[in-house]
Structures are given as C-alpha cells and as structure tokens.
MDAnalysis code that builds the backbone (N, CA, C; Angstrom):
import MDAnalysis as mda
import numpy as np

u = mda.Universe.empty(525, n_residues=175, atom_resindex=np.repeat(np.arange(175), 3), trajectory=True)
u.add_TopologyAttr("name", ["N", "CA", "C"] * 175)
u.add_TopologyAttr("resid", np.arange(1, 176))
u.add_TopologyAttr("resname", ["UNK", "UNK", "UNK", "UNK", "UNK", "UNK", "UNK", "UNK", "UNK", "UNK", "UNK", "UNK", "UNK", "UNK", "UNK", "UNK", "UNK", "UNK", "UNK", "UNK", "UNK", "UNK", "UNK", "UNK", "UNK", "UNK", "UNK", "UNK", "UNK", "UNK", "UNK", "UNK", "UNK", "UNK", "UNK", "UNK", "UNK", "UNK", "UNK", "UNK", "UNK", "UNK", "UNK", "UNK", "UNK", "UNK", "UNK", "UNK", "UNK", "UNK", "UNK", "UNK", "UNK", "UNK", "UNK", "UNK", "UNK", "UNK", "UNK", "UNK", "UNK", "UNK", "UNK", "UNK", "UNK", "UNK", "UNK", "UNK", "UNK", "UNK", "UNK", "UNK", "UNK", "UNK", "UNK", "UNK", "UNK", "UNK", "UNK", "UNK", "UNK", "UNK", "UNK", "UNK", "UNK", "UNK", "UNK", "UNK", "UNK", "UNK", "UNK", "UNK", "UNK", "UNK", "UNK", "UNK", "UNK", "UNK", "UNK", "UNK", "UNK", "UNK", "UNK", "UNK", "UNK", "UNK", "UNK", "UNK", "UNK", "UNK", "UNK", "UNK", "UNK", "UNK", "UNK", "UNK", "UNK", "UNK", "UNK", "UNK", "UNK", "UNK", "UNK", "UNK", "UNK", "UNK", "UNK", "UNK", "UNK", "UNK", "UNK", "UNK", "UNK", "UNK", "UNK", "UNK", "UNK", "UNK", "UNK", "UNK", "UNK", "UNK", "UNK", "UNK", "UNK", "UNK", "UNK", "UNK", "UNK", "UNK", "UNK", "UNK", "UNK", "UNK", "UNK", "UNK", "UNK", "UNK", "UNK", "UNK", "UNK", "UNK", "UNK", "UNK", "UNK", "UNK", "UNK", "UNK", "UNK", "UNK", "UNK", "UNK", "UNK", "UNK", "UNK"])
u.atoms.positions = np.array([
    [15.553, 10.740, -0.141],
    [14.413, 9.896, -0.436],
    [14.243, 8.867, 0.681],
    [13.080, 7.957, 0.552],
    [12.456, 7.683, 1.710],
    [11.615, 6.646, 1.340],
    [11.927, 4.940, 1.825],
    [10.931, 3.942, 1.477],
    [10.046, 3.301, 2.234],
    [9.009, 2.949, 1.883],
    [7.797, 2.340, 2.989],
    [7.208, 1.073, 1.477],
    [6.936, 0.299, 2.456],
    [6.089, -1.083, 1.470],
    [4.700, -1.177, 1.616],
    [3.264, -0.873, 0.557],
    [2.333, -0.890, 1.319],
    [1.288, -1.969, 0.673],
    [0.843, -2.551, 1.389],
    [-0.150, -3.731, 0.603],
    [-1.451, -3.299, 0.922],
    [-2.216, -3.291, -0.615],
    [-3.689, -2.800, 0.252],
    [-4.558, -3.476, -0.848],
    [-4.349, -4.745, -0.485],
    [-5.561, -5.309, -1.241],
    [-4.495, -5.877, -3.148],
    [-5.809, -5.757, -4.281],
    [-5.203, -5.828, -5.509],
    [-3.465, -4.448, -5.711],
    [-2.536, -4.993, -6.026],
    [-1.817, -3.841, -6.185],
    [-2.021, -3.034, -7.744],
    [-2.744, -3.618, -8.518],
    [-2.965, -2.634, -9.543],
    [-3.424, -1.294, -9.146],
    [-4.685, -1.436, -8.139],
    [-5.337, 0.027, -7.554],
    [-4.451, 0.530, -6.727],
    [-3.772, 0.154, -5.912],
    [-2.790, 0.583, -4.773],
    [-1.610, 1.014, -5.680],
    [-0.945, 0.893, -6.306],
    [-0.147, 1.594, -7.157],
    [-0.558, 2.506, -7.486],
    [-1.388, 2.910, -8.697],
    [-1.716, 3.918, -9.181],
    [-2.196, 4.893, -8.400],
    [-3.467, 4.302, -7.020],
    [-3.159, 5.662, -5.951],
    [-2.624, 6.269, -5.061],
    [-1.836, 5.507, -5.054],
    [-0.170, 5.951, -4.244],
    [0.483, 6.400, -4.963],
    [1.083, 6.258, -6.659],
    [1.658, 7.051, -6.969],
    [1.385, 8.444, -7.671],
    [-0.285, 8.297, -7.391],
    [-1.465, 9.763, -7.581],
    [-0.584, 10.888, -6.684],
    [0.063, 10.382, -5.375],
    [0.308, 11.453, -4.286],
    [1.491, 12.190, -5.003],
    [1.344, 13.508, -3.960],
    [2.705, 14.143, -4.447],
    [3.050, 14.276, -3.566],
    [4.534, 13.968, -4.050],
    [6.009, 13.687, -3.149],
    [5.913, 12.212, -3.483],
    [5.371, 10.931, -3.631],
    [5.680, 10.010, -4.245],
    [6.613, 10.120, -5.469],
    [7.897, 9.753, -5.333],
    [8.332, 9.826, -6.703],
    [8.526, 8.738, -7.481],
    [8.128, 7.268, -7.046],
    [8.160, 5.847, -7.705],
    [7.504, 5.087, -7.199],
    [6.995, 4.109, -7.822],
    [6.378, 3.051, -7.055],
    [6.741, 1.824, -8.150],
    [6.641, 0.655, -7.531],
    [6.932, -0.532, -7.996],
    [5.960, -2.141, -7.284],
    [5.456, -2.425, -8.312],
    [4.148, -3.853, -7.735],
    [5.295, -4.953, -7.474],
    [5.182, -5.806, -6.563],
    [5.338, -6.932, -6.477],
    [5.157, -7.920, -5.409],
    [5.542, -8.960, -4.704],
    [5.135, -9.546, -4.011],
    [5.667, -9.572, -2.336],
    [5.524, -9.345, -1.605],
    [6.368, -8.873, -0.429],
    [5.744, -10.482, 1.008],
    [7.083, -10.189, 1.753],
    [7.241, -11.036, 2.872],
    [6.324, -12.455, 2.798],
    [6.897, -13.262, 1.991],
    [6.204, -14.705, 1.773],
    [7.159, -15.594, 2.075],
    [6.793, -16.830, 1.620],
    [8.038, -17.833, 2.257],
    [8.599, -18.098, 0.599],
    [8.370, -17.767, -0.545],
    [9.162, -18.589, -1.583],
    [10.303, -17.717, -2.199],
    [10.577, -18.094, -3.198],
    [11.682, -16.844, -3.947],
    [11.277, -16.661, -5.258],
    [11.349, -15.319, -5.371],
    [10.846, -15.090, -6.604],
    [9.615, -15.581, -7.494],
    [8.739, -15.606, -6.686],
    [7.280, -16.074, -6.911],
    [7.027, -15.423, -8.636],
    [5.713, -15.973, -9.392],
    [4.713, -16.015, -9.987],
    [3.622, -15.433, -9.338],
    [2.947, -14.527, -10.228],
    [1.733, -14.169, -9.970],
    [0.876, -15.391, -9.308],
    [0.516, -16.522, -10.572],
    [-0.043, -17.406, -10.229],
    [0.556, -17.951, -8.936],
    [1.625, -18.469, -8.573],
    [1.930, -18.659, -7.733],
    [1.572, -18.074, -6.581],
    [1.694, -16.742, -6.372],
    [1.068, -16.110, -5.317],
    [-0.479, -16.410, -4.982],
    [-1.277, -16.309, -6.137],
    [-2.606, -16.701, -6.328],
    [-2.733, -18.089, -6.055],
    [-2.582, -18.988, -6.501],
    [-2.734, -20.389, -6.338],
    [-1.916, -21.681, -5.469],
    [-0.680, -20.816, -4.852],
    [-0.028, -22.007, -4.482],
    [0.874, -21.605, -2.782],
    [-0.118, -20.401, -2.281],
    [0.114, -20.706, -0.803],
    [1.497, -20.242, -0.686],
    [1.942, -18.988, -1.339],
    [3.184, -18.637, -1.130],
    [3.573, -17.867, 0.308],
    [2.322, -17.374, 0.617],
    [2.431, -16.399, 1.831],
    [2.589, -15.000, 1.677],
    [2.674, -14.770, 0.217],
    [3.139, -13.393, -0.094],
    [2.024, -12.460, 0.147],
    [2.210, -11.197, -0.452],
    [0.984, -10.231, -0.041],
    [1.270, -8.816, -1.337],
    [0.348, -8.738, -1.900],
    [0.800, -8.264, -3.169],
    [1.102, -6.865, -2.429],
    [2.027, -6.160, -2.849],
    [2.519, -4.832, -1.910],
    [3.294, -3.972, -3.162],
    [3.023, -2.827, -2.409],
    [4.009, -1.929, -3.963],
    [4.860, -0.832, -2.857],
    [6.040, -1.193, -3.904],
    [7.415, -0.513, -2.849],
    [6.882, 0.927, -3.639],
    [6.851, 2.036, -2.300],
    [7.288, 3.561, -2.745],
    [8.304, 4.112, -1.972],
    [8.921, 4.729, -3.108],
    [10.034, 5.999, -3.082],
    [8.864, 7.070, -3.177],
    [9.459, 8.038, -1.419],
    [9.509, 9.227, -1.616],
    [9.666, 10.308, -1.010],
    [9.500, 11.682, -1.191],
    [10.123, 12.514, -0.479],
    [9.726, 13.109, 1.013],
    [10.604, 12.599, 1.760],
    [9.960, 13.395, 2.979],
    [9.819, 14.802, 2.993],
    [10.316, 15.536, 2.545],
    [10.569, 16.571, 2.142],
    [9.208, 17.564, 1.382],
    [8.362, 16.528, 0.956],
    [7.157, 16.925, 0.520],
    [6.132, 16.510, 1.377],
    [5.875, 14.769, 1.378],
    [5.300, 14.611, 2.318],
    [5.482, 13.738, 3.606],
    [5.261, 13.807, 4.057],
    [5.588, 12.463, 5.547],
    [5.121, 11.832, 5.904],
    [5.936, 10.852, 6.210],
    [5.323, 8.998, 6.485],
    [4.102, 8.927, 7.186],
    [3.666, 9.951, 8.498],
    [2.543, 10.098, 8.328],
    [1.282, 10.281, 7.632],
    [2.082, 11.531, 6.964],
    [0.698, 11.917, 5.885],
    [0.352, 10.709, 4.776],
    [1.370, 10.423, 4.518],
    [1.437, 9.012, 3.738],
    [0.761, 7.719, 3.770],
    [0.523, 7.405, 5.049],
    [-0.224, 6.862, 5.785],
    [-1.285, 6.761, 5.604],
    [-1.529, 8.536, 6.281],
    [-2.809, 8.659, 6.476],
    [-3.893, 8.300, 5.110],
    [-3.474, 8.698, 3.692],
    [-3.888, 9.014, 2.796],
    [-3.916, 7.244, 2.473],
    [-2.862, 5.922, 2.457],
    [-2.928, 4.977, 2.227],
    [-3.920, 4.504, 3.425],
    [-4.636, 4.668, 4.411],
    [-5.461, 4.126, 5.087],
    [-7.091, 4.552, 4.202],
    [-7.203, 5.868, 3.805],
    [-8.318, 6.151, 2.875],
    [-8.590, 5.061, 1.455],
    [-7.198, 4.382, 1.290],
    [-7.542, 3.224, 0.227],
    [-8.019, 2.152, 0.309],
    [-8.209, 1.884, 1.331],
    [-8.116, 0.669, 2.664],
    [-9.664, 0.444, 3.094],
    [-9.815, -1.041, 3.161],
    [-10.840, -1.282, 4.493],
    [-9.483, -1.418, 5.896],
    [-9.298, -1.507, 6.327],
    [-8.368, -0.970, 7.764],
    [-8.833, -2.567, 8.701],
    [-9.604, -2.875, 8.190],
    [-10.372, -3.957, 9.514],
    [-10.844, -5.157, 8.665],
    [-10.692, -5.278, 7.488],
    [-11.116, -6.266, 6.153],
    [-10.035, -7.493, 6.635],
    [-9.971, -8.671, 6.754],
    [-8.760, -9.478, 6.769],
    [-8.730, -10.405, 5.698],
    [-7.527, -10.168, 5.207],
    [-7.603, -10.951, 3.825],
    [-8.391, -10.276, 2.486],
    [-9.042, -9.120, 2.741],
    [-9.806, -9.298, 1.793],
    [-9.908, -7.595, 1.315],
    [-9.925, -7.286, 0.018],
    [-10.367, -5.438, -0.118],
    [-10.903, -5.726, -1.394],
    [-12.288, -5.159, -1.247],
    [-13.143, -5.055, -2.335],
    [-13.619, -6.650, -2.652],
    [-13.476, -6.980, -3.985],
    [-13.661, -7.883, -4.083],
    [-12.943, -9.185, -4.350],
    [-12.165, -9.031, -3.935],
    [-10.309, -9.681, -4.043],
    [-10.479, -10.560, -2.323],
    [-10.415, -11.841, -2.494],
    [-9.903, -12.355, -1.260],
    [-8.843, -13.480, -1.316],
    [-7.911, -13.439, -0.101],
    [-6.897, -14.535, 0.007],
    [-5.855, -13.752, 0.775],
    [-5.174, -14.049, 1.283],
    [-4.170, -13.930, 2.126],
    [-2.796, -13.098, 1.230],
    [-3.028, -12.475, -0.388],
    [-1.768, -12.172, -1.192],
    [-3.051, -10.995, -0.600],
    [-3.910, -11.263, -0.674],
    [-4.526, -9.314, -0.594],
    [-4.925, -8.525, 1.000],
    [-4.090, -9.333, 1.436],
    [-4.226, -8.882, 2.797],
    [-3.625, -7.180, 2.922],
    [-3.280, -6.224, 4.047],
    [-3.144, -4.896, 3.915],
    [-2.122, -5.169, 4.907],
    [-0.965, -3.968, 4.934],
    [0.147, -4.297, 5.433],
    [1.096, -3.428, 5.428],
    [2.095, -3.092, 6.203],
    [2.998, -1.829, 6.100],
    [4.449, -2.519, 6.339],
    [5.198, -2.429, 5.939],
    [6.111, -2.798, 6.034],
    [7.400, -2.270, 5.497],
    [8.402, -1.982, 6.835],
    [9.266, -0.723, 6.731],
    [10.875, -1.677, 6.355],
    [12.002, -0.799, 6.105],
    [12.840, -1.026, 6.236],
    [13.945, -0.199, 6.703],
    [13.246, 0.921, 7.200],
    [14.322, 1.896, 8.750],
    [13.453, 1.719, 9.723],
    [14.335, 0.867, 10.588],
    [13.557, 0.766, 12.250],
    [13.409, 2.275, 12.343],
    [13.628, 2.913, 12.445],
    [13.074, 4.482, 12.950],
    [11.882, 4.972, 12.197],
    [11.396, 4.356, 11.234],
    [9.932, 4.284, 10.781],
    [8.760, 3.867, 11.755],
    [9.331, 3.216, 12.672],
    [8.605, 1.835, 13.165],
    [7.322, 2.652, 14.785],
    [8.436, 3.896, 15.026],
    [7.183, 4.266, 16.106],
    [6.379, 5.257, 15.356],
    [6.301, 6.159, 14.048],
    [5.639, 6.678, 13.627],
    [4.420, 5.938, 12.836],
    [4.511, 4.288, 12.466],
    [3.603, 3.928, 12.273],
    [2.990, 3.217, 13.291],
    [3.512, 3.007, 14.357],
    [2.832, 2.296, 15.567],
    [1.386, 3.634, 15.974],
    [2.239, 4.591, 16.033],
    [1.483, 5.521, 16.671],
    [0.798, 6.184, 15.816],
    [0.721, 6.053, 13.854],
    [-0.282, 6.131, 13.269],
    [-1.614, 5.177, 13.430],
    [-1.130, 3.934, 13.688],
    [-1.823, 2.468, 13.708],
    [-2.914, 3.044, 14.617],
    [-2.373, 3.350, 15.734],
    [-3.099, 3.353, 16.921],
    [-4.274, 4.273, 17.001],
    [-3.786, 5.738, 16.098],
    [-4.648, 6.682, 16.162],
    [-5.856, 6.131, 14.785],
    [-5.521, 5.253, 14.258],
    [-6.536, 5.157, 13.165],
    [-7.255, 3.690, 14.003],
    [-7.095, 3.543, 14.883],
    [-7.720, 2.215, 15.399],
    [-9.053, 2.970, 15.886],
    [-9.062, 4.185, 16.718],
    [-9.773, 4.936, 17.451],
    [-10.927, 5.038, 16.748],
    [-10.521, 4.989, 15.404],
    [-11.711, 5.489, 14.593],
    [-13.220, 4.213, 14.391],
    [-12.410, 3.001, 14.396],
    [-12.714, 1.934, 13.909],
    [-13.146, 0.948, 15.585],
    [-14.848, 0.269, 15.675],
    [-14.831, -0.298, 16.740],
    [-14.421, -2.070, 16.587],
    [-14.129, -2.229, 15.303],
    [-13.641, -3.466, 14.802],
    [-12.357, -3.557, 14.742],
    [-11.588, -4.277, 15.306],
    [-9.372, -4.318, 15.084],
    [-9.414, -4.199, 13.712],
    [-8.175, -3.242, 14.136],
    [-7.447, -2.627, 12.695],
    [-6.878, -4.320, 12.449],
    [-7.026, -4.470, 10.861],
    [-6.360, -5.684, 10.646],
    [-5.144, -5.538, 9.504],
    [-4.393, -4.067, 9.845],
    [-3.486, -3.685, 8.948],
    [-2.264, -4.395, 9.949],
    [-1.387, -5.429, 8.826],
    [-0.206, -6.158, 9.448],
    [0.858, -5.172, 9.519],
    [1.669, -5.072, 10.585],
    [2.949, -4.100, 10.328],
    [4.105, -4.700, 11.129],
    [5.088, -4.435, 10.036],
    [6.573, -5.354, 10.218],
    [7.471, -4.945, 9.530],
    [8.788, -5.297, 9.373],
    [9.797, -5.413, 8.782],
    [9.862, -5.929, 7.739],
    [9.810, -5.301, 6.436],
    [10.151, -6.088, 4.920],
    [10.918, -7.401, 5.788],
    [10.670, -8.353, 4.967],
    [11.818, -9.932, 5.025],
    [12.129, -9.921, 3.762],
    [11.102, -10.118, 2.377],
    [11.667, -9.575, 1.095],
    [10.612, -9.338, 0.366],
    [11.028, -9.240, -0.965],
    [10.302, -8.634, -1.840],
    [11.042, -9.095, -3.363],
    [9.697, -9.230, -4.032],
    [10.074, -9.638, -5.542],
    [9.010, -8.625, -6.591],
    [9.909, -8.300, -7.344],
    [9.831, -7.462, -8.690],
    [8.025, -8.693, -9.009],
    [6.933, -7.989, -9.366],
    [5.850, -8.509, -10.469],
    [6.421, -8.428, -11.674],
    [6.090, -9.151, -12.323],
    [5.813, -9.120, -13.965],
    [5.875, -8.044, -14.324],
    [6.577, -7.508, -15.885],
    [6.296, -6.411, -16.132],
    [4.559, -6.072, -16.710],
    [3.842, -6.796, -17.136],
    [2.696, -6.330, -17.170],
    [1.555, -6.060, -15.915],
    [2.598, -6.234, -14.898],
    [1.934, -5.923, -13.434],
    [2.303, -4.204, -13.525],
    [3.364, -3.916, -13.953],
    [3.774, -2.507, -13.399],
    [2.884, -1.387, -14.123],
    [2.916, -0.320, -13.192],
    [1.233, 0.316, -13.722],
    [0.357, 0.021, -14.414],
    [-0.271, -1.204, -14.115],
    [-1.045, -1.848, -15.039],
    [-2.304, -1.049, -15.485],
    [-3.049, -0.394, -14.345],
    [-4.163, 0.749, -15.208],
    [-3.881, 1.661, -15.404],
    [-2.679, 1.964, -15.779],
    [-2.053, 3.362, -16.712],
    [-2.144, 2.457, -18.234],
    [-1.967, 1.342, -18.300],
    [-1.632, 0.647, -19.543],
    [-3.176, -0.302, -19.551],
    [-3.807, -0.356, -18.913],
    [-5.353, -1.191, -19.162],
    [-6.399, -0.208, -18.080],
    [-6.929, 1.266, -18.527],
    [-7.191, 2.092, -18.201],
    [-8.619, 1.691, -17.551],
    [-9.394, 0.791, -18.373],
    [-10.979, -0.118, -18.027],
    [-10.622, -1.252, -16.880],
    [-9.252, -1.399, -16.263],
    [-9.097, -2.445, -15.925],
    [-9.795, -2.424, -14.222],
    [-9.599, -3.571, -13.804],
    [-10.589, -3.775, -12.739],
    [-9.787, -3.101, -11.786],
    [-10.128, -2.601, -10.969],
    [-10.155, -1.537, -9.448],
    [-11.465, -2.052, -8.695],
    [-10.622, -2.070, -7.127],
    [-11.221, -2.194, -5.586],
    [-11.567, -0.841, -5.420],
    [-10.442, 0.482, -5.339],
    [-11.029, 1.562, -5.114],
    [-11.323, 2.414, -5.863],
    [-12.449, 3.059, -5.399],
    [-13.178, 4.045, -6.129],
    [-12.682, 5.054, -7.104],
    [-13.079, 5.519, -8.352],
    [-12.388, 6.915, -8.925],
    [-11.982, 8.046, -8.275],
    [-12.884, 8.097, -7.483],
    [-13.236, 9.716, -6.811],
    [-11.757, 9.737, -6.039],
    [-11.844, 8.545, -5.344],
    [-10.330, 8.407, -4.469],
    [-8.807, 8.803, -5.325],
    [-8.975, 8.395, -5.951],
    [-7.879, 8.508, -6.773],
    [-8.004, 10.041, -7.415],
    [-8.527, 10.808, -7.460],
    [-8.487, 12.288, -7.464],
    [-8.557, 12.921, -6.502],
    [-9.048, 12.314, -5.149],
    [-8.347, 12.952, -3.790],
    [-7.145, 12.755, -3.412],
    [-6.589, 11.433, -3.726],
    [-4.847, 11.093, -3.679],
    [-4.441, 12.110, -4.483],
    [-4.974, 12.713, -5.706],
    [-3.915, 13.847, -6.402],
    [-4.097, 15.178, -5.708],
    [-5.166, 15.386, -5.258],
    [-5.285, 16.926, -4.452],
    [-4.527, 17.060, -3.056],
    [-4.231, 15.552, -2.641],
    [-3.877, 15.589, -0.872],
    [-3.189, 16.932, -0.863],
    [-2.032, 17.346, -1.246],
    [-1.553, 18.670, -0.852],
    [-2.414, 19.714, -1.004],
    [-3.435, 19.754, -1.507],
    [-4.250, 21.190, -1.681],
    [-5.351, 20.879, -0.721],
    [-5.449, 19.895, -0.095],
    [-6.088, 19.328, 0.901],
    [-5.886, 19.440, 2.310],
    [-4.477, 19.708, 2.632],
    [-3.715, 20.061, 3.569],
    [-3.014, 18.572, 4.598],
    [-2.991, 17.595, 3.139],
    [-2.191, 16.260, 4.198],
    [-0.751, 16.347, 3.638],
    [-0.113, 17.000, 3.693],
    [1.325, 17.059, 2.932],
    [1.833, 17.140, 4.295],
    [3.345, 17.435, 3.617],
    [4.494, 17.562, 5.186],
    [3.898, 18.520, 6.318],
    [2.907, 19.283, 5.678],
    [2.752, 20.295, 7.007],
    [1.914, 19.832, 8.071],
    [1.205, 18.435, 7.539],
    [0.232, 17.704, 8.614],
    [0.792, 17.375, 10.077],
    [2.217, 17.395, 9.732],
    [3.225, 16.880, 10.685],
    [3.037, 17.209, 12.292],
])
C-alpha cells in the first residue's frame, strides 16, 4: 500500500471522489500542514490555523498509480483557483499534494508540470511534504455517504467518472 495527502477544496466532495477510484482502498478527512495541534473544524474555519482541509488516501499501486491518481484528482480541481473551489473560499480550501515518500516527489513534480501545459493561468496546486495532519471529527468522515443531499463543489457526473477511471483506461496501465 501506498499514501498521498490531497486537498481539493471542501473535503466532504474530495473524499467521496477519491474514494469513488479503484485501487483506493481508504480515505480519511482531516486537517493537514497548519501551524496548530489538533485543530477544530471551526478552528480551521475561523481562527487562522493555516491548515488546509486534505483527506489522507491509502492505496494500491498495484491497481493504480500515483500518476493516474493524480491525474483523476486534478479532474476534481480548479488547478489555478487559489484559495478557493467552487464555492468555498479561505486558505483551509486551498488544493495541495502532499507526500510522505520523498520518492513520490519527482512523479508529482513532473505530473505538476505536464498539467500546467494545459492551463495558461499558474497551476496554484501547493506541493510538499506532509508536516502533519489531524484526524476531522467523526461527523466529517464520509460525510455524503451519511448526508447524501449534502453540499458538494464537484459535480455528480464526476463522481461516476472517478468510478469508471479503470474502464476508462487511467489505471496502472496509464503508466
């Protein structure tokens, strides 16, 4: 197994379509690389923690790869939005990658780069080294599996292309 941290905006939507993919085998919401410990939601929201709402995934390289992974978490994404996805703004909803095997580190440089090409505005996806990370609330964790009406940045449709990616042809063989 195989971990990457990805922030893309609200993590209610970013959870659920990240863990839409297959070869994802977990995901988990909470607050990543801020200056406090063990933050509050509110806190994150209201009191300048620095955090960035991010959801840790486990998963298999073996199915799919940090590329393809990528690639499919940039489709959730404004890529060039700063601070801001959908209708969510502040600096907790900023977008962000953040590894914890340096040997991750040139496969997303050199994803970064190829998805910049696309875009004539800077990619404003942050990428770094986890510093840390705190567990959300449990009513953060799959929250629109458990509040199904609940508010989402990205679209439905997306979230049924995150479940097809392998019949799509972005799995390990994209490699």
């Amino acid at each position: 197994m195989a971990e990457i941290y990805l922030a893309g905006g609200c993590f209610w939507g970013t959870e659920k379509y990240i863990f839409a993919i297959r070869g994802v085998i977990s995901t988990e919401v909470g607050y990543a690389n801020g200056r406090t410990e063990n933050p509050t939601y509110d806190e994150v929201c209201n009191k300048n923690t620095g955090h960035a709402e991010t959801v840790h995934v486990i998963y298999s390289p073996e199915i799919i790869s940090l590329e393809s992974l990528l690639e499919l978490y940039y489709d959730s994404i404004d890529p060039t939005s700063v601070n801001r996805q959908g209708g969510d703004a502040g600096t907790q909803y900023r977008t962000g990658i953040y590894y914890t095997d340096k040997t991750d580190l040139p496969v997303i440089e050199k994803s970064t780069k190829r998805l910049q090409k696309r875009y004539d505005k800077p990619i404003a996806v942050e990428v770094g080294p986890l510093v840390n990370f705190y567990r959300a609330e449990e009513y953060h964790q799959r929250y629109l599996d458990k509040n199904p009406g609940g508010y989402c940045h990205i679209p439905d449709y997306k979230f049924d292309r995150a479940a097809r990616a392998s019949i799509l042809g972005l799995g390990k063989e994209q490699q």
